[in-house]
C-alpha positions in Angstrom: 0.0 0.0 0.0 1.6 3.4 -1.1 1.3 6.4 0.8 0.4 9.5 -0.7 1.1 12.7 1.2 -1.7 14.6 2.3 -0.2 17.8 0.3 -0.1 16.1 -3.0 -3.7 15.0 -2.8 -4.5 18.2 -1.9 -3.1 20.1 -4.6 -4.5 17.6 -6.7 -7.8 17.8 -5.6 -8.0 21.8 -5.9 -6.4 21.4 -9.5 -9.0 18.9 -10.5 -12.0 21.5 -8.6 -10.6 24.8 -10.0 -10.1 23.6 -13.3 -12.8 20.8 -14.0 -10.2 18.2 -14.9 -11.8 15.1 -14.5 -15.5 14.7 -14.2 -18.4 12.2 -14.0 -18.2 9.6 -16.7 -14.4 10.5 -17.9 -12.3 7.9 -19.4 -8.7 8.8 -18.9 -5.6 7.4 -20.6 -2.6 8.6 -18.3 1.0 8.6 -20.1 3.0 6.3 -17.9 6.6 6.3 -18.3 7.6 4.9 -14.9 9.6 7.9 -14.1 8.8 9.5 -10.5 6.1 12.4 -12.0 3.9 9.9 -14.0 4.4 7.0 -11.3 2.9 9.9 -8.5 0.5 10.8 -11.3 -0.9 7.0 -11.3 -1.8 6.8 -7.5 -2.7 10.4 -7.2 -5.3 9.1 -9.7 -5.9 5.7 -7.6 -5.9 7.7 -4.4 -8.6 10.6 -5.9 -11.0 7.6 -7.5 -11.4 6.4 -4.2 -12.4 9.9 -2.7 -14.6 11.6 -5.6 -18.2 11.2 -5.2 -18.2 11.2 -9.3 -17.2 8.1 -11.0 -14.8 8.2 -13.8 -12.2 5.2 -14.9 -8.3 5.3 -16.1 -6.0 3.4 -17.5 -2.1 3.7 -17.6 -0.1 3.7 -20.6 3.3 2.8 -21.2 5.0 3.8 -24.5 8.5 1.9 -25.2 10.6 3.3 -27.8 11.7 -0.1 -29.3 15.4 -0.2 -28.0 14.7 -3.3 -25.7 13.6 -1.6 -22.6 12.5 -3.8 -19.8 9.2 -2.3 -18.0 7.6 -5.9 -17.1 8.4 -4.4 -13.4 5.9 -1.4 -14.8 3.0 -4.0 -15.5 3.5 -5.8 -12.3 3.1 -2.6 -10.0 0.1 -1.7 -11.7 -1.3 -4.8 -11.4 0.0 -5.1 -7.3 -2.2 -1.6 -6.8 -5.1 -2.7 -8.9 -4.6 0.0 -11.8 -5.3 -1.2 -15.7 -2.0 -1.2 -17.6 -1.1 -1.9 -21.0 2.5 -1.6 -22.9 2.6 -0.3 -26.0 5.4 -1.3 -28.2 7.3 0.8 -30.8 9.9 1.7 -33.5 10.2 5.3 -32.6 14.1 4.8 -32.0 14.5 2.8 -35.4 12.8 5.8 -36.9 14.4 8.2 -35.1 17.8 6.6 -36.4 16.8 7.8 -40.0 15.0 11.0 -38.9 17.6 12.8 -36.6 20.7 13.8 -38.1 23.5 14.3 -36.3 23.8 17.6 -33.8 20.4 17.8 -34.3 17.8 18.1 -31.4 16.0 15.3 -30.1 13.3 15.9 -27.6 11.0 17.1 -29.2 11.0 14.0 -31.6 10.7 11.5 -29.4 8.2 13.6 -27.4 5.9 14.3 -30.3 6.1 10.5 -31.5 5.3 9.5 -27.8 2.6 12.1 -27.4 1.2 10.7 -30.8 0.9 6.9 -30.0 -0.9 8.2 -26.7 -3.5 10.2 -29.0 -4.0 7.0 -31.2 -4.3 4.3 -28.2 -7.3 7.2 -26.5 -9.2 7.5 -29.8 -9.2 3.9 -30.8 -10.2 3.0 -27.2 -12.6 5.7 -26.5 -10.5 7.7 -23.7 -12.1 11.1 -24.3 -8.9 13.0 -21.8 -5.0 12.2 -21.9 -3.4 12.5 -18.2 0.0 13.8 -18.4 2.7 14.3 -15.1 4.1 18.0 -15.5 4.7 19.8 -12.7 5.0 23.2 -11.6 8.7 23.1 -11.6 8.0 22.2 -16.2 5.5 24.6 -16.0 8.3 27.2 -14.5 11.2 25.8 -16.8 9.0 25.9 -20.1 8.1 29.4 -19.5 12.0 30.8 -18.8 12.9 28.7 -22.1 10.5 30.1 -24.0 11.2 33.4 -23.0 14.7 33.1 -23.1 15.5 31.5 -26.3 12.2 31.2 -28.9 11.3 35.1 -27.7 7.3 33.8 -26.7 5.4 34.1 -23.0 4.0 30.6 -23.0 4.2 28.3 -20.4 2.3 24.9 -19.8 -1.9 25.0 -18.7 -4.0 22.8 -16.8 -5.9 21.8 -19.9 -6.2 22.7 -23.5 -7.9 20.3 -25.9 -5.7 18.8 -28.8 -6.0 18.6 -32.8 -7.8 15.5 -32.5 -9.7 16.5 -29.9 -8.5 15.2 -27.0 -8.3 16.8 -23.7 -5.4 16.9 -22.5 -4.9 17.4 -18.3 -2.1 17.8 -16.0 -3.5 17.1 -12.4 0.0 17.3 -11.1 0.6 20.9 -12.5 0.6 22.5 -8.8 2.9 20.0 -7.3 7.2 21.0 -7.2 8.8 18.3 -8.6 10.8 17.3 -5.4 7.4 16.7 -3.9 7.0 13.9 -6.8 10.6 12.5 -5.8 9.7 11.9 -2.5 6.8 10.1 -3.0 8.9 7.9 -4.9 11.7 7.3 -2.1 9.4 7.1 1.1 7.4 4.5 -0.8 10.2 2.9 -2.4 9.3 2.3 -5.8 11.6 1.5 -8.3 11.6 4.2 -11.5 12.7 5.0 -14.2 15.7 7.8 -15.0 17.7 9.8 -17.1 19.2 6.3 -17.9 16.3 5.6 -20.0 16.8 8.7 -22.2 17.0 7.7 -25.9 19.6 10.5 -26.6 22.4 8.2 -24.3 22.8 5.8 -27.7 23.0 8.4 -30.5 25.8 10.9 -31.0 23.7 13.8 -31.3 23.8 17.3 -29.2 22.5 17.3 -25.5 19.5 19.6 -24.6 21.3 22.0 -22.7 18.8 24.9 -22.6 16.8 22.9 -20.4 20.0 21.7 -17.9 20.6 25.6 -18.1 17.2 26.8 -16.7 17.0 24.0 -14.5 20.1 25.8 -13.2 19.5 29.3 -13.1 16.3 28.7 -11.4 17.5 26.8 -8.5 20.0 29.5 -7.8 17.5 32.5 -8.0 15.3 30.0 -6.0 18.0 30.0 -3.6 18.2 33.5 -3.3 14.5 34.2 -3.4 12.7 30.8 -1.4 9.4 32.5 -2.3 9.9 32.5 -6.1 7.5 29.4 -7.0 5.1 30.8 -5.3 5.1 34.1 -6.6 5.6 32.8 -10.2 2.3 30.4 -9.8 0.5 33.1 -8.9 1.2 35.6 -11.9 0.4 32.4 -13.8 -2.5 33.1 -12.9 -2.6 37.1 -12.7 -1.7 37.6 -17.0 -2.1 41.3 -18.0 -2.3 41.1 -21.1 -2.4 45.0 -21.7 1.1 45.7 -20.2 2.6 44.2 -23.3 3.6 45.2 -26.7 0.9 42.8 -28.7 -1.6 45.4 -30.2 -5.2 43.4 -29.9 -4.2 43.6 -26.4 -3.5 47.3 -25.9 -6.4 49.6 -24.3 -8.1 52.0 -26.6 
């Protein structure tokens, strides 16, 4: 039996109430990768199933990228806390051989061809939303990236709903990611790493923009304890007005 701190289901409770996330009658696919964020994301959804007086159902997802990664353990934890689970198995890293060229970026890639076998598996199988584990702390990094190097103020929302569309959610998006770490260690449950990142077999360039803002956040977080919270409030506190775009502007 896992325990899942009373601060996580909490925060994951008032996500799902403020934003509408999951309601009666939902059938939710949940991306599982057996890292720490989706594993928390799994039982947070086991634990608030339990507590809801709506019913809705989920099932857990795991994607392999076809370079003989072992995740039986994946199917038999699922199965040990009564959670449906199915593996799906790929060729994105085949493909991926002919696709990336060298010193080329990667993440985005494998991310997209992920994301995309997630989308087919909730259409086929009637899933109408698509759980995904992002934190605060992605939310966070997303938005410095994006301001620092593509020149845009976007960041990663609750919900949006996809091309196809799916709903996508992230009932996790409140949580700090070293709250989703200890979940992990006090419960000790086995996950999966950086180990299992695709870009350790091909000689192609490391995402350092993200290392970087990972980075420079900790230090100013350092300096200023009180910057996540500040920063998750003006997520929510946008004046659009104060900035340069001109459907925005007051007349």
């Amino acid at each position: 039996m896992v325990e899942l701190s009373k601060k996580i289901s909490s925060l994951v409770g008032r996500t799902n109430a403020q934003y509408g996330l999951i309601k009666e009658g939902d059938r939710v696919l949940v991306g599982f990768s057996g890292g720490k964020d989706s594993t928390t994301l799994i039982h947070a959804l086991n634990h608030l199933k339990k507590v809801t007086p709506f019913n809705f159902e989920f099932k857990a997802v795991t994607v392999t990228y076809g370079m003989g990664e072992r995740v039986e353990f994946l199917a038999q934890h699922c199965a040990q806390h009564g959670i449906e689970h199915e593996i799906i198995d790929t060729e994105i890293f085949e493909l991926a051989g002919e696709k990336i060229r060298k010193n080329s970026s990667f993440c985005s890639f494998f991310s997209r061809m992920r994301r995309g076998y997630l989308y087919s598996t909730a259409l086929e199988q009637g899933y109408n939303k698509l759980a995904l584990g992002h934190h605060l702390d992605d939310a966070v990094e997303s938005f410095f990236m994006n301001f620092l190097y593509n020149g845009a103020l976007r960041s990663m929302p609750p919900k949006y709903i996809a091309e196809n569309k799916i709903e996508v959610i992230r009932p996790l998006i409140f949580c700090r990611e070293r709250q989703l770490r200890a979940f992990a260690q006090t419960n000790e449950i086995s996950v999966i790493g950086d180990e299992a990142c695709p870009a350790m077999r091909f000689d192609i360039k490391m995402p350092h923009a993200r290392e970087n803002t990972k980075k420079m956040l900790a230090q100013m977080e350092e300096e200023n304890p009180q910057m996540f919270i500040s920063l998750k409030a003006a997520f929510n506190n946008i004046q659009t007005n104060t900035f340069f775009q001109e459907e925005y502007l007051d007349n």
